[in-house]
C-alpha positions as CSV (number, residue, x, y, z in Angstrom):
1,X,172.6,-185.6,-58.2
2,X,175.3,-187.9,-59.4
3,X,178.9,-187.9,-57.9
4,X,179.6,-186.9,-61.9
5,X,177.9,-183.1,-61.0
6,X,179.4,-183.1,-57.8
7,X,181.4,-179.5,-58.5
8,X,178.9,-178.6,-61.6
9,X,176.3,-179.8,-63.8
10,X,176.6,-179.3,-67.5
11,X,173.2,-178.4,-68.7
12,X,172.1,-178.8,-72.7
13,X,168.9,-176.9,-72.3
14,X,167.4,-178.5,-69.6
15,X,169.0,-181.9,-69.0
16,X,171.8,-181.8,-67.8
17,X,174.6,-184.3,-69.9
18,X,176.6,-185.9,-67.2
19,X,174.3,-187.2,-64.6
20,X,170.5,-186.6,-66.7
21,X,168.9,-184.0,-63.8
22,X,166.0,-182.3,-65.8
23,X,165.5,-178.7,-64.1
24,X,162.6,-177.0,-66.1
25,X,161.9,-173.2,-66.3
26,X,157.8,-173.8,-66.7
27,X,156.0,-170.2,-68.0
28,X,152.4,-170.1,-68.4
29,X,151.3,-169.9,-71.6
30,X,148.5,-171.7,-72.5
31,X,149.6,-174.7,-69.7
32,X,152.7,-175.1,-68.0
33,X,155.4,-174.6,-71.0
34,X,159.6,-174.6,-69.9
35,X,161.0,-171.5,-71.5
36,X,164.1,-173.3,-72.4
37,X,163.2,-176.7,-73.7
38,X,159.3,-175.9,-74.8
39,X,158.3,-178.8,-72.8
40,X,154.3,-179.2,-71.9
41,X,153.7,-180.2,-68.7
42,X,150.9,-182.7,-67.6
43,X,147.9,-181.0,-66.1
44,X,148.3,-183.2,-63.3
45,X,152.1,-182.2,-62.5
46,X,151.2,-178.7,-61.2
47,X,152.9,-178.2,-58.0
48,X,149.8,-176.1,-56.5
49,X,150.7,-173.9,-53.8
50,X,147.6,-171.9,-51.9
51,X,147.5,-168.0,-51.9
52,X,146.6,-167.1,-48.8
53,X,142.8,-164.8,-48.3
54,X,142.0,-166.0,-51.6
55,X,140.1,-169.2,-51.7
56,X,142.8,-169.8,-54.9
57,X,145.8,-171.7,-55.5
58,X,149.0,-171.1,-58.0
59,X,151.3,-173.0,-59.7
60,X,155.0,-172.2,-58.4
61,X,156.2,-173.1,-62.0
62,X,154.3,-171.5,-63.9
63,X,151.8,-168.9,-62.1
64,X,148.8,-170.5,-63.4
65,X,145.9,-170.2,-60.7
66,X,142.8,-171.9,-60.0
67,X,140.5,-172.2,-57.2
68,X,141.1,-174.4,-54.4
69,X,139.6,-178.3,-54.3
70,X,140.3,-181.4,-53.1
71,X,142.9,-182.9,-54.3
72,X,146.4,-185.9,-53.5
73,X,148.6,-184.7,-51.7
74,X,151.7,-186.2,-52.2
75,X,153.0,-187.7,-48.7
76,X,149.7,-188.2,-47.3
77,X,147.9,-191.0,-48.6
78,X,145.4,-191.8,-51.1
79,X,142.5,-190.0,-49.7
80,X,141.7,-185.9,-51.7
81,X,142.6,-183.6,-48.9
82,X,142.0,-179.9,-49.2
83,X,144.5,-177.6,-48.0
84,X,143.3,-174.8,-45.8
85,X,146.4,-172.3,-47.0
86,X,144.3,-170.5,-49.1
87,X,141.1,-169.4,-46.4
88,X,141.9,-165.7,-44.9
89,X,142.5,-165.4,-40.9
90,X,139.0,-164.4,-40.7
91,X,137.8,-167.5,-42.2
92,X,139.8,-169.6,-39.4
93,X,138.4,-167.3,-36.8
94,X,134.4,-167.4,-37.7
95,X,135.3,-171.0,-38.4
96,X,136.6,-171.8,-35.0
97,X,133.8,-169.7,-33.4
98,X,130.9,-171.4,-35.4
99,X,132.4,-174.7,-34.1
100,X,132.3,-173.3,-30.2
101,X,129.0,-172.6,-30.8
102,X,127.8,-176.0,-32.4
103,X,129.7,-177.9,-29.4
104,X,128.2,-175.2,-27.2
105,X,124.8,-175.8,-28.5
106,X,124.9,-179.6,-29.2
107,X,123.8,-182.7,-26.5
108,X,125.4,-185.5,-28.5
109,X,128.9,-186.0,-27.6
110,X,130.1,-187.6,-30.8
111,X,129.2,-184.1,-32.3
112,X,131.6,-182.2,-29.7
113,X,134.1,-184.6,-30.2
114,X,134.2,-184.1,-33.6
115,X,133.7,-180.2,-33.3
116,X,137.1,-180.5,-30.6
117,X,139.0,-182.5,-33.0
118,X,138.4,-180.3,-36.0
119,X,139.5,-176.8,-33.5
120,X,142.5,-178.7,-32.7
121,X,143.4,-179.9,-36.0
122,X,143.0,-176.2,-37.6
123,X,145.8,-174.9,-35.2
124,X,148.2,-176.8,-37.0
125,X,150.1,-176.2,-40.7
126,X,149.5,-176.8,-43.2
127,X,145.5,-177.2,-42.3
128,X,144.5,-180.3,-44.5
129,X,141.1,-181.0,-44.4
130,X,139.2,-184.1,-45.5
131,X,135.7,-184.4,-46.9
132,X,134.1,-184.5,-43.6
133,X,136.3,-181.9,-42.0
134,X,134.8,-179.5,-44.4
135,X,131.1,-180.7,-44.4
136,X,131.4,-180.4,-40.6
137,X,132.9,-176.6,-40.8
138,X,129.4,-176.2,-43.1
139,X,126.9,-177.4,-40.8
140,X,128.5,-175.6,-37.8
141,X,128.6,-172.5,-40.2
142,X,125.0,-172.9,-41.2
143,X,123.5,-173.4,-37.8
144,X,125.9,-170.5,-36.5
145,X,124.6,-167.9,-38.6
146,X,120.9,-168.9,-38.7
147,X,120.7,-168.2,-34.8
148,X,122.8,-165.0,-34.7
149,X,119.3,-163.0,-34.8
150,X,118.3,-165.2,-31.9
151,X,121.3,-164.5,-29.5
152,X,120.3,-161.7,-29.7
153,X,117.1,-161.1,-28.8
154,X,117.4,-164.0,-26.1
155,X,120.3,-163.0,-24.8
156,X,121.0,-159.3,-23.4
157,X,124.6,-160.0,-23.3
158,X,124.9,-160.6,-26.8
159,X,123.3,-157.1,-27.9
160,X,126.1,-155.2,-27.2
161,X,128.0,-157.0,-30.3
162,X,124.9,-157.6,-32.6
163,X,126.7,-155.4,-35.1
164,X,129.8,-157.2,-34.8
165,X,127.6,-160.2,-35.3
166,X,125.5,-159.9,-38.4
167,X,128.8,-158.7,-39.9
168,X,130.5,-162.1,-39.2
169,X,127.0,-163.6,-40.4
170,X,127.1,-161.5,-43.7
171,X,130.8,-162.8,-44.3
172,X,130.0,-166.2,-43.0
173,X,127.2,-166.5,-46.1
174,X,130.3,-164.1,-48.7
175,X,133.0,-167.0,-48.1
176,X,133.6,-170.0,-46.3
177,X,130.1,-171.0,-46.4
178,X,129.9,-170.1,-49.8
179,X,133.4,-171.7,-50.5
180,X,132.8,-174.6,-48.5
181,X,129.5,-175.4,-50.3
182,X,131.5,-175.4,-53.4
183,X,133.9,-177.7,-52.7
184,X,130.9,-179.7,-50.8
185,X,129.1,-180.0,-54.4
């Protein structure tokens, strides 16, 4: 803002005429359109914002939704990051508990590491997860619910939540492994 809009902008649609501040009003129809000016906005100019629980993310300008990828975001270098907003507290939690188990089950310490570095980075926000970040989550997610069935019958202490377990296992193949995969692909 210019020291010419200091006490007020005078707008002529959406520019305003003393300093040249655009401020649109984008709608969606049929793209990003600004109610006031009819403006299209570039498919690239979405200013994407995750909806939490549903793998999904919306426009703020305009409403327009579509799933979540990888993507630049702005700030944080030139390598596709996808943000994390948009997975459920569930997903963090079988998430974090498939990675337990990998660095649980693993010998190799590059794999714990990695496993650590991952837990640690999904405590913060916004989550933004790289290419391998996400191909990790899927191999710890794959080898976590393929030897649920096993726990159990090995171990005694883990029959007292085999329900609770093939549960997790069922929404384990429903979302983030499913979601992950997508992205993955």
């Amino acid at each position: 803002m210019s020291i010419k809009c200091l006490f007020g902008h005078k707008w002529n649609g959406c520019k305003c005429e003393r300093c040249g501040e655009v401020k649109h009003l984008w709608k969606n129809e049929n793209g990003c359109i600004c109610a006031k000016c009819g403006e299209t906005r570039n498919e690239g100019e979405h200013d994407w914002k995750p909806l939490k629980g549903r793998w999904h993310d919306e426009c703020a300008g305009c409403g327009k939704k579509q799933k979540c990828c990888f993507k630049l975001i702005q700030g944080r270098g030139s390598e596709k990051l996808f943000n994390a907003g948009c997975m459920d507290d569930k997903d963090f939690k079988v998430i974090d508990d498939a990675l337990t188990f990998l660095m649980n089950a693993s010998t190799n310490a590059n794999t714990v590491n990695e496993c650590s570095k991952l837990m640690a980075k999904l405590q913060h926000d916004p989550v933004l997860l790289t290419r391998g970040d996400v191909e990790l989550a899927m191999a710890a997610l794959i080898r976590y619910c393929e030897s649920i069935p096993e726990l159990v019958e090995v171990n005694p202490a883990y029959a007292a939540h085999k329900k609770e377990l093939l549960e997790d296992r069922k929404y384990i193949s429903m979302f983030p492994m499913y979601e992950f995969g997508r992205l993955l692909n």
